[in-house]
N, C-alpha and C positions, 0 to 999 in steps of 0.2 A: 716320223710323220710331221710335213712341214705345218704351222701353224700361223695365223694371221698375223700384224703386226697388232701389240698389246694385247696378247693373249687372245686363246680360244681358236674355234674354226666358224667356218660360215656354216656349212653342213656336216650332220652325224650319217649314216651310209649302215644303215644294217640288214644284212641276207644270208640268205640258208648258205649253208655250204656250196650247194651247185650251182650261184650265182657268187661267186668269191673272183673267180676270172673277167667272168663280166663286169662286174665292179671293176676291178683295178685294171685291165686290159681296156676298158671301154669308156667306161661311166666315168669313172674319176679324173681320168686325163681329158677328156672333153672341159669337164666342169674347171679344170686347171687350168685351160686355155682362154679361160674367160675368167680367169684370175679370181676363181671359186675353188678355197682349201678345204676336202675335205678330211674328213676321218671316218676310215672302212672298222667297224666292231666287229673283228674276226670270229667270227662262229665258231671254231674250233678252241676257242679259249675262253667260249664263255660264262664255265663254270670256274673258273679260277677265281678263288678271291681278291689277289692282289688285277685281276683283267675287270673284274666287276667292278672294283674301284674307279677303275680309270675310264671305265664307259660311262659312269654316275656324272664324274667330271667334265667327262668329255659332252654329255647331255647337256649339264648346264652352260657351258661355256657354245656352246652352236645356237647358230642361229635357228636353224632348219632343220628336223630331224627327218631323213629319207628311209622310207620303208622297202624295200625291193620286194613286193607281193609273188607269189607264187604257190602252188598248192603245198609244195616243201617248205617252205615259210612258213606258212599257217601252221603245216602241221608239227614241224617240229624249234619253232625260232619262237615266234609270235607270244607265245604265251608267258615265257622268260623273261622278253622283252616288255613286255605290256606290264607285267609286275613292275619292273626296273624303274620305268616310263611311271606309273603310280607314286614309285617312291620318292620319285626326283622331281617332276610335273606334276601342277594342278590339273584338274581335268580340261578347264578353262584356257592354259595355256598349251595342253593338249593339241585342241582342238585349233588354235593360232599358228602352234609352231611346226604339228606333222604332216608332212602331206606321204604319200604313197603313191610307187611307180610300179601298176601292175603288168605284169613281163608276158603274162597268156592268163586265160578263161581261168579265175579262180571264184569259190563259192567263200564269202567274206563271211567271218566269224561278226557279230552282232556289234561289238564295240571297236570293227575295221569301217564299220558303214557310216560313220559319221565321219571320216577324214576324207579330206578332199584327195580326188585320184587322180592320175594321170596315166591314159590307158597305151600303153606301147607295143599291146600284143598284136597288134599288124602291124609287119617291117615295110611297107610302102609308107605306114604315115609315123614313122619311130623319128625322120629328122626333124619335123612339125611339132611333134611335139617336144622333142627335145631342147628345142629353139623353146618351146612354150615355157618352159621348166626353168631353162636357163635366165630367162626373161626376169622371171618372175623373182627368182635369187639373186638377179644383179639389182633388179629394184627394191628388193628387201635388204639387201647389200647398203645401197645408195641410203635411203630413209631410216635404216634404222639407226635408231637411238639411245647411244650407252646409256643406263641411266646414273645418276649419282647422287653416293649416296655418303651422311655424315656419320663417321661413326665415333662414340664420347666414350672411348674403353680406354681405362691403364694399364689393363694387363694384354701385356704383348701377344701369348699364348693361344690368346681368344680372337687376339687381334686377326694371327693369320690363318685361327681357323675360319673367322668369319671373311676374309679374303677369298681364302678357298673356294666356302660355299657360297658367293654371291658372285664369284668369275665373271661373268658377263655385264658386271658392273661395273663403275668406276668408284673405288672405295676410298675415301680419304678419312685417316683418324687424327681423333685430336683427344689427349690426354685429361682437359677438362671441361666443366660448364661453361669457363670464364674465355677457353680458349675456342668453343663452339659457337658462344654468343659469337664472339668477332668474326668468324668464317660467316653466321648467318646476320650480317648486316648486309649482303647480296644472298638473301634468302632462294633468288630466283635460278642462282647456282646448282642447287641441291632440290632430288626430287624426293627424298626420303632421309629422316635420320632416326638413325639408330641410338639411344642411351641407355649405356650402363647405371642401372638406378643402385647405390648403394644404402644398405637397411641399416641402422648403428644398434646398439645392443639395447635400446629403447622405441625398438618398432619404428623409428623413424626415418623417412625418407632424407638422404642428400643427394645434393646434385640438380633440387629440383629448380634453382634459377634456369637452366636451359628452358624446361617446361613451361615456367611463368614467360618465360620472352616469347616460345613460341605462341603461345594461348594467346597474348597480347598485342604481335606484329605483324604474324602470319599464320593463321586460323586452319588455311587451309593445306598446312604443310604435312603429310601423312610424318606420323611420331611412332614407334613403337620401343617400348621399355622393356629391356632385359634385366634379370638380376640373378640374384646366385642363390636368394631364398623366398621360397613362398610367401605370398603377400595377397592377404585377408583381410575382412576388417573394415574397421573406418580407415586404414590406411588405401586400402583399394578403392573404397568410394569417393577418396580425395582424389585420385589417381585419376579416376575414370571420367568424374564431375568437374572439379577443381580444375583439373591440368587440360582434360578432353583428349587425350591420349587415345590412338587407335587401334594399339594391343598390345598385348602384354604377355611376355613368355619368359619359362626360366632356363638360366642358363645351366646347359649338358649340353652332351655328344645327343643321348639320344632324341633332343629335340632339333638338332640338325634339320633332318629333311624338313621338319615342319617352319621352319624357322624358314628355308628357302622355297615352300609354296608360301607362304604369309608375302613373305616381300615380294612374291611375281604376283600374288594377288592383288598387292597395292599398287603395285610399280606398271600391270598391264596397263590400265587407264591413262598413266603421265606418258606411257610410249607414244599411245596413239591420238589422245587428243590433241585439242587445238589451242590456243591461248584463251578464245573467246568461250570453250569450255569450262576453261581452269578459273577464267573471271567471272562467268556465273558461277562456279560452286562456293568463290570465294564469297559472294554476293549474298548466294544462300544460309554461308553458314552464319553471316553476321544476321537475318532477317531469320533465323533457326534461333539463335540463342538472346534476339531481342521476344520473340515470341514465348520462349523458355521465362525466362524475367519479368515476363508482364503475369504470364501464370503463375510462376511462385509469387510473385508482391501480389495478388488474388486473394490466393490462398492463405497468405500470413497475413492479411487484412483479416481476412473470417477468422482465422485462429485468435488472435486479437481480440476481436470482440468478443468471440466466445468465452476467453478466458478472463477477460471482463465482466461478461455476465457470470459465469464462475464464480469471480468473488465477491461480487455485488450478494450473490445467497449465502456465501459461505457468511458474507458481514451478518448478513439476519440471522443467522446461528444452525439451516439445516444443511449441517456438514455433505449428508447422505444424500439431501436429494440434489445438492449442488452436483455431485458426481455422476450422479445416474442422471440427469437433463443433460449435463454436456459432454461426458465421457464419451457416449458413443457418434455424434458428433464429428469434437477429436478425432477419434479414429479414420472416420472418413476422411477428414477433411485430409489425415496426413498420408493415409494411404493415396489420396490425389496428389498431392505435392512428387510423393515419390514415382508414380506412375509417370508422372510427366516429364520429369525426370530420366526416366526409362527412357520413355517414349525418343526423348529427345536425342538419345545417346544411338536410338535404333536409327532416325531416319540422319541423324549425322553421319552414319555409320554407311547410309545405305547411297547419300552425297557422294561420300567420300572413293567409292568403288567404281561409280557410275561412270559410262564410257560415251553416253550420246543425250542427246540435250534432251530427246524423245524422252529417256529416264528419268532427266530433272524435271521436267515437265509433270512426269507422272506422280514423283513425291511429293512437289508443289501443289500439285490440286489434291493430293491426299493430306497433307495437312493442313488445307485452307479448310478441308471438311470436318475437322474436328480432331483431337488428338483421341 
């Protein structure tokens, strides 16, 4: 199966058996002649393990995933596939990357009705739209956007399982912090990086200079941290707070799939946006985390005082009621600290996904109105 140049296909091509002819007889050499590779998921093999493999791959690595609809589809192809498509796709990128070529009159199962169709079942308007189709994957062809991404791993192992699974990426690794810093002194290189966070046998994090330069040069560079062991604690709330890290997962096989909907979760947004996007969130996050700062200095001014007047009764001698007048106080006061805190990590969170300026708009006037 011929494949693009630097891995993958443009389109995945999956149909019932009684559309297998038509696919490769018709469909495919059309789409070839307009210098669109695709790859046919042979029906007949697609309970084999080692074939389910390579269609999970072959998912990721397309651009375009084509449905060939027909009532034989649905009833016996569709629902294999739509697991498959689950396991490998967000919903989100679902709904960007499938579209569906319906062949004649089909009744569409509930979660076919949200993918955009492309109806061919009258042969007077089959070259219309095929020209439509065509169109539309040579402009998605043209625009799209490898994305790339950095990754800070020294174990090779992991290295190319993470190549694998991010195929439709451009992956470059680099052995350490010291050698990631220098790649991101052209941060605008890279839409994503990936680091190996290692834990030493005193809970403590290394590796975390990459994190301190990102936090400090480029805010709004999507970060996510891998490791090899669970990470609780004040270790995580340095992690999340400190560093502003955007997610965090451990490293397995079985967090694979999850690990490649996270990155097409972050990485949708840098496909399609604009510069002038990327420069408002960058905008946001610094006017996000000067708003965080002005909160906490608030709040640790009142806790201050409080705990000034605290002592000022403890000096008088009643220990007890010094406690009970400011204990519960304290408490509020710290349960805001942390709330805000929260808060702040949600709507960074919620920056950092967003795909239209309409979105930044709307977080903006939600936290003009109050945290």
């Amino acid at each position: 199966m011929e494949q693009r140049s630097g891995g993958g296909f443009d389109v995945l091509v999956s149909c019932s058996r009684d559309e297998v002819e038509w696919a490769k007889g018709w469909l495919i050499p059309r789409l070839a002649s307009e210098r669109i590779i695709a790859y046919l998921d042979e029906p007949d093999h697609g309970r084999e393990v080692s074939h389910a493999g390579e269609t999970a791959r072959a998912i990721l690595n397309s651009h375009t995933i084509l449905l060939i609809v027909t009532p034989e589809y649905v009833k016996t192809r569709w629902a294999d596939f739509a697991v498959m498509l689950s396991k490998t796709l967000d919903p989100a990128a679902q709904r960007l990357y499938v579209k569906a070529i319906l062949l004649s009159e089909t009744e569409l199962p509930v979660d076919l009705r949200t993918i955009s169709c492309i109806d061919m079942s009258k042969p007077e308007e089959v070259e219309s739209r095929l020209r439509q189709l065509v169109e539309g994957l040579v402009e998605m062809k043209r625009t799209k956007k490898r994305s790339r991404v950095l990754f800070v791993e020294d174990d090779q192992s992991w290295v190319r399982i993470v190549r694998a699974v991010l195929g439709d990426c451009d992956v470059e690794d680099v052995p350490t912090s010291t050698d990631a810093i220098t790649k991101l002194e052209n941060a605008s290189a890279y839409d994503l990086v990936l680091v190996n966070l290692h834990l030493t046998e005193f809970n403590e994090a290394s590796g975390q200079e990459i994190l301190e330069f990102i936090r400090d040069h480029h805010p709004s560079l999507p970060r996510v941290l891998m490791t090899g062991h669970p990470i609780h604690g004040p270790v995580k709330t340095v992690l999340f707070e400190g560093y502003q890290i955007s997610e965090l997962l451990s490293k397995g096989e079985d967090n694979i799939p999850e690990l490649r909907q996270l990155v097409r979760r972050i990485l949708a947004p840098c496909e399609s946006s604009t510069s002038e996007l990327q420069e408002r969130k960058q905008s946001m996050f610094s006017l996000l985390r000067e708003k965080l700062d002005t909160r906490v200095d608030e709040i640790s001014e009142d806790l201050r005082a409080l705990e000034s007047y605290r002592a000022k009764l403890r000096r008088e001698g009643d220990f007890k009621e010094a406690d009970e007048l400011t204990n519960p106080d304290r408490d509020v006061l710290t349960k805001k600290r942390e709330s805000s805190k929260a808060r702040h990590a949600e709507l960074r969170s919620r920056i950092l996904v967003a795909t239209t300026m309409e979105e930044l708009d709307s977080i903006e006037a939600e936290w003009e109105d109050g945290w």
